[in-house]
N, C-alpha and C positions, 0 to 999 in steps of 0.2 A: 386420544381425546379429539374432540372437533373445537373449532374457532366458534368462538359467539357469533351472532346473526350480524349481516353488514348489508352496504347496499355495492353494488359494483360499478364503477365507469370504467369503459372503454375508450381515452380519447385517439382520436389518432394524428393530431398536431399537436408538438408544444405549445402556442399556445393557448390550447385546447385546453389541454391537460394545466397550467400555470393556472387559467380563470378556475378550473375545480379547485386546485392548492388554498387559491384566495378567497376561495366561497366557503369550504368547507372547515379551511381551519384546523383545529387539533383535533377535529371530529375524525382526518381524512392520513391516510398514509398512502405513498407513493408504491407500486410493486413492480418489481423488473421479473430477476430471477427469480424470488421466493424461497431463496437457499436460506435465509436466517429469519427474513418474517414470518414465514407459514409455521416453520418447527415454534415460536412465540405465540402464534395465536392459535397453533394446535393446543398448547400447554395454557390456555387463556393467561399468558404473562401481560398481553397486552390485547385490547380489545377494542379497533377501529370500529368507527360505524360505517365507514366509508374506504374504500379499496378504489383507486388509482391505476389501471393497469397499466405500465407504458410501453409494453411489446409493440403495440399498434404504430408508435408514432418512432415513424422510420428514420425520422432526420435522428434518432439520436445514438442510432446505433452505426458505427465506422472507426476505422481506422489504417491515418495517413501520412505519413509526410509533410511537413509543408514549411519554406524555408528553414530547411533543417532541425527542425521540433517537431514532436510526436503525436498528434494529435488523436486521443482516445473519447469515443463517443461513451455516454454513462450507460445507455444498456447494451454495451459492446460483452459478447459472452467472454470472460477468463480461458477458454479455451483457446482462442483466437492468438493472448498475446503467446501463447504454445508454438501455435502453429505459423506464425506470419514469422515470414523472412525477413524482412525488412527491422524487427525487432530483434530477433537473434542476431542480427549482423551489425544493429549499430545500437542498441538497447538490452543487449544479454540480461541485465539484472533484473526486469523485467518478465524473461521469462523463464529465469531461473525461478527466482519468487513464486512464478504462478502453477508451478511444476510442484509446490509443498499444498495446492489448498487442496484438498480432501482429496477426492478421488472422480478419475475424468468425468463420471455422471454428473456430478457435482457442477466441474469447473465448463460443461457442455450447458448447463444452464444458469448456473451464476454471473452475476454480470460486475463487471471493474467497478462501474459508479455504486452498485447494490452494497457491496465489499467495504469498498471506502466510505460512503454513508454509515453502515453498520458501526463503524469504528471498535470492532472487538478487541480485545488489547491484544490477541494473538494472534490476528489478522497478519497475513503477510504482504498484503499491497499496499498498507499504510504505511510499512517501514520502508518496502523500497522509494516509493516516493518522495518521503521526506528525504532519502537519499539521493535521489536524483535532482533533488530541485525542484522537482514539480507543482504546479502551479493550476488549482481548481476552477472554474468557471460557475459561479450561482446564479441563477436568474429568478425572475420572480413578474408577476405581469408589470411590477414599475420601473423594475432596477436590475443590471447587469452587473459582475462585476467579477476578479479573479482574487482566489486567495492561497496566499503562500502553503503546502504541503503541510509543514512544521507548525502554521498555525491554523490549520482546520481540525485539528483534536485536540481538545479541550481539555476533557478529562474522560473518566469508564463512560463508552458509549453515547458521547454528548460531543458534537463537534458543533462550529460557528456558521450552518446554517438555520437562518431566521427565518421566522414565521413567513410562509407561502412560498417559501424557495427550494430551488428543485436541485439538486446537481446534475449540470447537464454535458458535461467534457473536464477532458483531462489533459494538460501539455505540459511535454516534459521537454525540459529544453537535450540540445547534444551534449554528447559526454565528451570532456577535456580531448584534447589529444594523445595517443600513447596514456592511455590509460586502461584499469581494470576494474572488473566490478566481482564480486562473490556475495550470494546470499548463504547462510548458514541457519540450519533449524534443528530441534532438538525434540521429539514427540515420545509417547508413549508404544503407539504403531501405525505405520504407516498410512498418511492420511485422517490420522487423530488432530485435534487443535494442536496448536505448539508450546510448548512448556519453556521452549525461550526462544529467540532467535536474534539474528544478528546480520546487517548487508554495510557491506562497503563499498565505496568508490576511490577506486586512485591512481594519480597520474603521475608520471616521472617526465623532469626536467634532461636534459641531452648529460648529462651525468651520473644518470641515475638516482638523483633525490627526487623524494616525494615534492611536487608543486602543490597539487592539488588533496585534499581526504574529506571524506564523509564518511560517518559510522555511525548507524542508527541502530537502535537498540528497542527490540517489546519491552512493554511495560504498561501499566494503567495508560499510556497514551506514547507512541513511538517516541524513541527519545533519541535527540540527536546531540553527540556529546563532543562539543564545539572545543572543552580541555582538552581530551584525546587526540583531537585533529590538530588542534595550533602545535601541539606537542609534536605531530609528527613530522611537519612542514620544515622540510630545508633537512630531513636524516634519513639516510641510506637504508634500505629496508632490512631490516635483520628480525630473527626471532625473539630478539630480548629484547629490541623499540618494539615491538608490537603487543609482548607481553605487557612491555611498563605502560604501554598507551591503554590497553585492553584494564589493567586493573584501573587503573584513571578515569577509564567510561563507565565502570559498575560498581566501585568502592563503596557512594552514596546513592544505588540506584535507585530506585521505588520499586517494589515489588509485592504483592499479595501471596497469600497461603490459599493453598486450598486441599480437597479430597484427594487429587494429582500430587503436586509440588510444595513444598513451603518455599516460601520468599527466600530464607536460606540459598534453597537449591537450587533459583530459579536466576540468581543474581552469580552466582559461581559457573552454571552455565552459561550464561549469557557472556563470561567472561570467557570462557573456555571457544566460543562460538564467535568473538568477534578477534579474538588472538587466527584463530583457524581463517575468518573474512576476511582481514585485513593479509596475512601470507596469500590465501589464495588470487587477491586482488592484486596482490602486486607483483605475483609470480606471470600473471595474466597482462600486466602493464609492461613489465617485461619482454613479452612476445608479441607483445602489439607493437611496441615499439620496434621489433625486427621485421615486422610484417606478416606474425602470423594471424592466424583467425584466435580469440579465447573461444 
């Protein structure tokens, strides 16, 4: 199918591009990549009158460093956090995560902000970041401001940017000391959406307990399961804490059915995936701790 008739902008500043957001209203959608809008407005699921493109406007695509947080620009391509060394050496789960979205044509024009805006519940950069902490930047032509990872999805495909606000970066703070991270995903084939998934983070104290965890889980909106984690704070890593913690995070999870998975299967996986996260993150916390690379 083709998209219904629209009008196009080109801006090439932000904010360019902010005074169309404000002018146009719910008439108008933002485009980066186009990896999830265009297949929508091919199938007329959703029918702009107005297109947004922000390829043009340069300031928003980078990423950097910068007192030791990651600084990701929103039409930065997914391919990028693949490739950049700087993220593999001190941000692994990152680009572990981005190594599950489709397939590299895909992740060669998709962009992190496109991804994260979209909020699909089987998106995989919404889980890593609520796993890392991460922390959104909105702007809008009045108001700036940052919001927490874990509370910019809402709920299915509805996150807590407001009327005329763009998502424009992405900062992730540094990961603990002597720590590990594992993402985990479950699909039907390779480069298919994900039918569960699961990322950890954690870090080991000079004795080997966990100090630090995070374990975020898919679901109608990434789900980070704070039981789990308090649960594992201050015990020795084994396969049977990680089991009991793993049923702890999915027991009550939320989950949907669909023509794929039933919620059933989706909630047993996701257990089965964050048992495997939380070992591999800590096997990985382990060797960092002796100085190897994960």
């Amino acid at each position: 199918m083709k998209p219904a008739s629209f009008e196009y902008h080109d801006p090439t500043t932000l904010d360019e591009a902010l005074r169309l957001l404000a002018q146009l209203g719910d008439q108008a959608r933002p485009l980066a990549g186009g990896q999830s809008l265009v297949p929508l407005m091919n199938f007329r699921l959703i029918r702009p009158a107005h297109l947004i493109d922000l390829n043009g406007v340069s300031e928003l695509s980078y990423l950097k460093a910068d007192n030791g947080a990651l600084c990701i620009g929103a039409t930065t391509r997914q391919r990028e956090l693949e490739r950049s060394a700087i993220v593999a050496q001190r941000w692994p789960l990152l680009r572990e995560a981005a190594g599950f979205i489709g397939h590299v044509q895909i992740r060669n024009r998709g962009t992190v902000g496109g991804s994260l805006a979209h909020a699909f519940p089987s998106a995989e950069l919404p889980v890593a970041t609520v796993a890392l902490d991460a922390s959104f930047v909105l702007q809008s032509t009045s108001n700036r401001r940052a919001v927490r990872a874990e509370d910019f999805f809402l709920s299915y495909m509805t996150t807590a940017l407001g009327p005329g606000e763009l998502l424009t970066a992405i900062e992730v703070p540094p990961l603990p000391a002597n720590s590990g991270c594992s993402y985990q995903e479950v699909s039907r084939r390779h480069g298919d959406f994900a039918l569960a998934g699961a990322a950890s983070v954690l870090a080991l104290d000079g004795d080997g307990a966990i100090r630090h965890a995070r374990l975020t889980l898919t679901s109608v909106t990434p789900i980070r399961s704070r039981e789990a984690e308090e649960f594992l704070l201050g015990k020795n890593p084994s396969e049977t804490v990680f089991r009991d913690a793993a049923r702890r995070a999915t027991e009550n999870l939320e989950q949907d059915s669909d023509i794929h998975a039933s919620a059933e299967y989706r909630r047993e996986a996701c257990a089965v995936l964050a048992r495997r996260a939380l070992m591999q993150a800590a096997q990985r916390a382990a060797e960092q701790a002796k100085g190897k690379p994960q």
